[in-house]
C-alpha positions as CSV (number, residue, x, y, z in Angstrom):
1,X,0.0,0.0,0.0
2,X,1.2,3.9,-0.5
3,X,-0.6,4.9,2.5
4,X,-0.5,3.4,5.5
5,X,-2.8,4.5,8.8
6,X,-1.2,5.5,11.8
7,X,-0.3,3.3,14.7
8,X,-2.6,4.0,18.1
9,X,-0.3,6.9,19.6
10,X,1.1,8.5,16.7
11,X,-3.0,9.1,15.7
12,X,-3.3,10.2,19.1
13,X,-0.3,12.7,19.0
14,X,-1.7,13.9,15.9
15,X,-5.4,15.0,17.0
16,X,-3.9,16.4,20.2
17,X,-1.9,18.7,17.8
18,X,-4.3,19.3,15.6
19,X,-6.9,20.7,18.5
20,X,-4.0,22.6,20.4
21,X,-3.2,24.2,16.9
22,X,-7.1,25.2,16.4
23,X,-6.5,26.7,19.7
24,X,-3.7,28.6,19.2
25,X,-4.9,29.8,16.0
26,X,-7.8,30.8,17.2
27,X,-6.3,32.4,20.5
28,X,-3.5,34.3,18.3
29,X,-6.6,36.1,16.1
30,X,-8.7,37.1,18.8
31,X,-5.3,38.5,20.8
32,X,-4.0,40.3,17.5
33,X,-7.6,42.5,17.4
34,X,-8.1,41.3,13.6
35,X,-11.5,40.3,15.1
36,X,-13.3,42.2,17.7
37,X,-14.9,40.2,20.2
38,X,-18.3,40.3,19.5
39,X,-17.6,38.7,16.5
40,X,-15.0,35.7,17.7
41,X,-14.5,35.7,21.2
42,X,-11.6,34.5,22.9
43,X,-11.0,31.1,24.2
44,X,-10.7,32.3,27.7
45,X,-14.3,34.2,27.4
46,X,-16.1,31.0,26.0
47,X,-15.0,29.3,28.9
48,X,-15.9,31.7,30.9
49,X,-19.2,31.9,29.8
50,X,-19.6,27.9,29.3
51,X,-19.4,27.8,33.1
52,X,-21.6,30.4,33.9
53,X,-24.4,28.9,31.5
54,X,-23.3,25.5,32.8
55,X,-24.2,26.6,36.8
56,X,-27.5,28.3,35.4
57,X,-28.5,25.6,33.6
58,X,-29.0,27.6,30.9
59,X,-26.9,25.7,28.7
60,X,-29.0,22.7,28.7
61,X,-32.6,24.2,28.6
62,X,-30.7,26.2,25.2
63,X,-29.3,23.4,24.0
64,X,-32.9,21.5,23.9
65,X,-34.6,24.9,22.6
66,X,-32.0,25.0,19.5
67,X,-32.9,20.9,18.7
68,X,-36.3,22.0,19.2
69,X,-36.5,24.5,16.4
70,X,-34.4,22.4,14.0
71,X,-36.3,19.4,14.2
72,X,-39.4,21.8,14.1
73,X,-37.6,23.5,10.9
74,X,-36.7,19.8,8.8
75,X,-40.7,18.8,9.7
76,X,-42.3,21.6,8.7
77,X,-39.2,21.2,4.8
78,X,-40.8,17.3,5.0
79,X,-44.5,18.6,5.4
80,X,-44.1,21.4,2.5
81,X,-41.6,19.3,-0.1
82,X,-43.3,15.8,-0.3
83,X,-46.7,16.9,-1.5
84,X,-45.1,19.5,-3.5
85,X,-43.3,16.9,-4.9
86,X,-46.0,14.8,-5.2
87,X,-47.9,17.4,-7.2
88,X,-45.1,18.1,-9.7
89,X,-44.6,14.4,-10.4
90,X,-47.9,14.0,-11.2
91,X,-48.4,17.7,-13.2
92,X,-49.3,17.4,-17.2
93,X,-47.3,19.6,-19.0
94,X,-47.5,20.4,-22.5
């Protein structure tokens, strides 16, 4: 073979690199001020506020409401596109 997979710790080296380095990257744009913070906030304030949703259990009760609406969003795509598409199949055209 030309490509081979990775033994067990050499993959796990690899993703621990790989999600420091989204880390860093993402710590070194918010520090620079290319991005203000209401836009990407730092690491340090999504932790921040992880906890503080976390002990209001806010985070959970948001976390349902957000599945809520897109499982309320794909149902109501199902309820409009199958008899739509039932309609156009069925359509004479001329």
């Amino acid at each position: 073979m030309l490509r081979e997979r990775f033994k067990y710790p050499m993959n796990m080296i690899l993703s621990i690199l790989g999600m420091l380095g989204f880390i860093g990257l993402w710590w070194a744009i918010t520090a620079s001020g290319m991005v203000t913070e209401t836009i990407i906030p730092s690491p340090m304030s999504v932790l921040i506020a992880l906890k503080e949703l976390h002990l209001e259990d806010a985070l959970v009760r948001n976390s349902l409401y957000s599945i809520k609406l897109n499982l309320l969003g794909y149902l109501q795509a199902i309820v409009i596109s199958i008899p739509l598409g039932i309609y156009y199949r069925f359509e004479q055209t001329f």
